[in-house]
C-alpha positions as CSV (number, residue, x, y, z in Angstrom):
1,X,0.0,0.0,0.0
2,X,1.3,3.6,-0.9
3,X,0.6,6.3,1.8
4,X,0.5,9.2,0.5
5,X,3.3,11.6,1.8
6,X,2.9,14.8,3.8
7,X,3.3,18.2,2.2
8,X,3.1,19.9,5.6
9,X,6.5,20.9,7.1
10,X,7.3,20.6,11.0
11,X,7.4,24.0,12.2
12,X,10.5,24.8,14.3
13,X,10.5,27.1,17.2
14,X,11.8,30.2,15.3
15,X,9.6,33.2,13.8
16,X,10.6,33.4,9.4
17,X,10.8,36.8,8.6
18,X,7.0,37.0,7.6
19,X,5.8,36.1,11.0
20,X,8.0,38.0,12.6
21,X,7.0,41.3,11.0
22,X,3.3,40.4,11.1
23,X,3.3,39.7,14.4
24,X,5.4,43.1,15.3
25,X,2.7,45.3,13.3
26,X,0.2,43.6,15.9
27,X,2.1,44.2,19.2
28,X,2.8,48.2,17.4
29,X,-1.0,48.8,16.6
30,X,-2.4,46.9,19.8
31,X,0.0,49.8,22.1
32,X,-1.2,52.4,19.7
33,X,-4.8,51.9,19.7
34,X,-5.4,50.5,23.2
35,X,-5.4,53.7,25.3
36,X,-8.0,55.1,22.4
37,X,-10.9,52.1,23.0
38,X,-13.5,53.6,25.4
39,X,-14.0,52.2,28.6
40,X,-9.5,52.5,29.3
41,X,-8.4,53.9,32.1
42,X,-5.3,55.6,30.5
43,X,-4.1,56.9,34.1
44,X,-3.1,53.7,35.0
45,X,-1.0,53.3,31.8
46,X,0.6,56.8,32.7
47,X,4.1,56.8,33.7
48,X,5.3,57.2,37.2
49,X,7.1,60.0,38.1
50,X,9.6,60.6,41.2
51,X,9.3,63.8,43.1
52,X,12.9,65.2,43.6
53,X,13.1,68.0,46.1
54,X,14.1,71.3,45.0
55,X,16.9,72.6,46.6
56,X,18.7,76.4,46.5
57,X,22.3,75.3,45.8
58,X,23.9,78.6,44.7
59,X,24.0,81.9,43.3
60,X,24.9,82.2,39.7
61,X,26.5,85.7,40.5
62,X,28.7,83.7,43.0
63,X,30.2,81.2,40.5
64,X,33.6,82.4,39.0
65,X,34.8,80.4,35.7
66,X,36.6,76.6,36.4
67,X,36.1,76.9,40.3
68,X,34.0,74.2,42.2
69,X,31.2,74.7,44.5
70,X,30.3,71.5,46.6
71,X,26.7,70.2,47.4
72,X,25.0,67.3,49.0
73,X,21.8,66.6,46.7
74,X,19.3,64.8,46.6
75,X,20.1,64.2,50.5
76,X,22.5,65.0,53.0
77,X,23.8,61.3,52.8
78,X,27.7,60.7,52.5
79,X,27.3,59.6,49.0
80,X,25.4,62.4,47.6
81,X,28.2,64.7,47.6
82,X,28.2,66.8,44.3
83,X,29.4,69.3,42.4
84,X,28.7,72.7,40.4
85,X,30.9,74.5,37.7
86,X,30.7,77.3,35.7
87,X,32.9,75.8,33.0
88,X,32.8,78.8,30.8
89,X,32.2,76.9,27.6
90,X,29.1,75.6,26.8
91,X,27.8,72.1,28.0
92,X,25.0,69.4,28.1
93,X,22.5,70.4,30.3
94,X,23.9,73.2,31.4
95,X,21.9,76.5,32.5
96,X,22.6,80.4,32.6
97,X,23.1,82.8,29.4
98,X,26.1,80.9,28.3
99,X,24.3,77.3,29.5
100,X,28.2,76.5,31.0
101,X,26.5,75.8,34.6
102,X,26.3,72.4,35.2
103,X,26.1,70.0,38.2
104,X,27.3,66.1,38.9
105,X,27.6,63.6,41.3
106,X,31.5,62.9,42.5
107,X,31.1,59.7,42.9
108,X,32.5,57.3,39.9
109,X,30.3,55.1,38.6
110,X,32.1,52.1,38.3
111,X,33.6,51.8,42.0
112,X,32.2,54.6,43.9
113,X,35.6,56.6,44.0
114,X,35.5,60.0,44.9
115,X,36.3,62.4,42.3
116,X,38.0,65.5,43.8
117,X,40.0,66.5,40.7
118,X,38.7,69.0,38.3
119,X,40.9,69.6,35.1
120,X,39.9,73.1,34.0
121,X,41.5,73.1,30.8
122,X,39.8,69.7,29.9
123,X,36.7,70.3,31.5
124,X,37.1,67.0,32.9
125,X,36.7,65.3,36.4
126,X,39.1,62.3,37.4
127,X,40.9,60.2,37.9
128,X,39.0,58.2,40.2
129,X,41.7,57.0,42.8
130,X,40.9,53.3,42.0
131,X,41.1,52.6,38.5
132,X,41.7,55.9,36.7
133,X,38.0,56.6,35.1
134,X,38.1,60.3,33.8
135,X,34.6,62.4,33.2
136,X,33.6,65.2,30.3
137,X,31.4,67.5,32.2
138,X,30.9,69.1,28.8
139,X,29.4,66.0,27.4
140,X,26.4,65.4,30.2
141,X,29.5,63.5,32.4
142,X,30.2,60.8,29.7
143,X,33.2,58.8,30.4
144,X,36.8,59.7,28.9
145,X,39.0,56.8,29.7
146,X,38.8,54.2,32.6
147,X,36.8,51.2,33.6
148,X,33.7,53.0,34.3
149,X,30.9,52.2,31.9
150,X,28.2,55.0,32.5
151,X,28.2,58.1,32.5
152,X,28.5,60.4,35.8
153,X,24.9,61.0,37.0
154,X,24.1,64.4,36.6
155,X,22.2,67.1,38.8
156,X,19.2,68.7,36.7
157,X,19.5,72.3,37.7
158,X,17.1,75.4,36.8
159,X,16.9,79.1,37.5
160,X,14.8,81.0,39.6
161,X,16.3,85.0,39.2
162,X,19.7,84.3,40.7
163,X,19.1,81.5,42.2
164,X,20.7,77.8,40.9
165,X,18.2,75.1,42.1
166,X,18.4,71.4,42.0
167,X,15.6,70.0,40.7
168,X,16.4,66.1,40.2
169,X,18.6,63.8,39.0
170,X,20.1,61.8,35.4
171,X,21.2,58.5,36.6
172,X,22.0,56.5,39.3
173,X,24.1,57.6,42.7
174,X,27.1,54.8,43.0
175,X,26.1,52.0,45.5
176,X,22.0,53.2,45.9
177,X,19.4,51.1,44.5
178,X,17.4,54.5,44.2
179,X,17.9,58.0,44.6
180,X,15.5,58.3,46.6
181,X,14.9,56.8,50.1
C-alpha cells in the first residue's frame, strides 16, 4: 500500500521573517490603539514620576569660571556629595546665558571613587583613585578613559532669578538602588 506523503512541514521554534513582521505590526497597533478604546483607564497606563526636592544650591553671580562649589543633593547622605561648575564653555544640560552651569555627582560610577579633581582646561573630572576613570562635564559627564561604563549622573539644575536650584537627578548615585529613600 502507498501512503501518500505529507506536504506539511514541522514547524520549528523560530519566527521566518513574515511572522516576525506580522506579528510586530500587531504588538505596534495593539499599544497604539489601546489607550484610544473607550472604557480605558489611561491613568493607570501613565508613567510614574519621582518627586525630587528642589533645593537652592547657589548663586549664579557667586560662580567664577573653572572653580568648584560642593553640594550634598538629593540628600545630606555621604554619598550624595556633588558638584557645580561654571565651565565657561558651553555644555549638556547646562543653564545660565552661556548654559556653561552644570552639576554632577563625585562619585565614579564604576567603583564609587571619589572624584575631587577637576581639570579646568579639559573640563574633565578624574581620575577616580581606583582605576583611573576620567569624566567630560561638557558632554552630560560621559566617560573619557577608565573602567567605568556610565556616565557620571548628573544634577538637573534650573533658575529662579539668581538662584541655581536642584531639581532632580540623570542617573544612578554609586552603590544606591534608588535615589531616593
Amino acid at each position: 500500500m502507498n501512503t501518500p506523503k505529507s506536504n506539511t512541514k514541522k514547524k520549528s521554534g523560530c519566527f521566518n521573517r513574515r511572522e516576525f513582521l506580522f506579528t510586530s505590526g500587531v504588538a505596534v497597533s495593539g499599544s497604539i490603539l489601546l489607550p484610544a478604546l473607550p472604557g480605558i483607564n489611561t491613568e493607570a497606563l501613565a508613567a510614574e514620576t519621582i518627586g525630587y526636592p528642589r533645593k537652592k544650591i547657589g548663586r549664579l553671580s557667586k560662580l567664577k569660571n573653572n572653580e568648584p562649589m560642593y553640594f550634598n543633593y538629593p540628600d545630606d547622605e555621604d554619598n550624595s556629595s556633588s558638584i557645580l561648575l561654571k565651565l565657561d564653555e558651553k555644555a549638556g544640560g547646562g543653564i545660565g546665558d552661556d548654559g556653561d552651569v552644570v552639576a554632577f555627582n563625585i562619585l565614579c560610577t564604576h567603583m564609587g571613587g571619589e572624584l575631587s579633581q577637576y581639570q579646568a582646561a579639559d573640563k574633565a573630572l578624574g581620575p577616580c583613585p581606583f582605576h583611573q576613570s576620567t569624566f567630560d562635564l561638557t558632554r552630560h559627564g560621559m566617560i573619557i578613559s577608565g573602567h567605568a561604563t556610565e556616565s557620571l549622573p548628573q544634577v538637573l539644575l534650573e533658575l529662579e532669578g539668581d538662584d541655581i536650584i536642584a531639581v532632580g537627578l540623570l542617573g544612578l548615585i554609586y552603590g544606591r538602588h534608588q535615589n531616593l529613600s
